[in-house]
C-alpha positions in Angstrom: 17.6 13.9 -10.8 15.1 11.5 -9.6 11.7 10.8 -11.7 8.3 10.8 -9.4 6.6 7.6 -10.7 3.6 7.6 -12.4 0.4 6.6 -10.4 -2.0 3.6 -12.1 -5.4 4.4 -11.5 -6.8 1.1 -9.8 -10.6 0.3 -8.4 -9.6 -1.0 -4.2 -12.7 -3.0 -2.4 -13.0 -3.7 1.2 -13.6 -7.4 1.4 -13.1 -7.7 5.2 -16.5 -8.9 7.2 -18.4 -6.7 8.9 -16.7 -3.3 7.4 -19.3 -0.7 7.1 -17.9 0.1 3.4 -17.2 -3.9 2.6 -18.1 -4.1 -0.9 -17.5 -0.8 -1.9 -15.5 -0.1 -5.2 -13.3 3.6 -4.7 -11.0 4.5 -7.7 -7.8 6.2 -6.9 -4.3 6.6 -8.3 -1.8 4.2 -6.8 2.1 4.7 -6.7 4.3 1.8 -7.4 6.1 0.4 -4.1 9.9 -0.6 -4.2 8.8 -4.2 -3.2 6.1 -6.9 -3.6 3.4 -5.9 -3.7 4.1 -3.6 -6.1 0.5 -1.6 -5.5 -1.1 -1.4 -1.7 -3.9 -0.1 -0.3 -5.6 -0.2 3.5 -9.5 0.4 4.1 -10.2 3.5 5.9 -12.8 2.2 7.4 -11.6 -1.2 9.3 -7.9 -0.6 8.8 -7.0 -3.8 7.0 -4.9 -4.6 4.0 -7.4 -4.4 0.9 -6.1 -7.3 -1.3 -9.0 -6.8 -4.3 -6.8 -4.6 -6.0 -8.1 -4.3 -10.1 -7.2 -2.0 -13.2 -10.1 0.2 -13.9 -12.3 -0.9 -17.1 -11.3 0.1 -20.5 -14.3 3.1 -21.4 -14.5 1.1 -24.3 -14.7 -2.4 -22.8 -18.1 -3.6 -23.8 -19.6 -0.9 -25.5 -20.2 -1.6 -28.9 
């Protein structure tokens, strides 16, 4: 029996020019792909391939 993988929850920003949501941060759970690049995402907005692709910050990261 085949294991679903676990998502990583990652922070994707649009970067392309002129997007009406460039700039943007949106968290969301990402699957691992079988190949390079192991996480992908596309902007809903413009279509393109959303290369600013970042772990979400530790809660604890900076708080002390």
């Amino acid at each position: 029996m085949n294991e679903e993988p676990t998502p990583v929850m990652l922070v994707a920003t649009c970067r392309t020019s002129g997007c009406s949501i460039e700039g943007l941060s949106i968290t969301a759970p990402y699957y691992p792909n079988a190949t390079e690049p192991t996480y992908r995402a596309v902007c809903g907005e413009c279509m393109q391939t959303i290369t600013d692709l970042s772990p979400i910050p530790d809660d604890d990261e900076g708080n002390e």
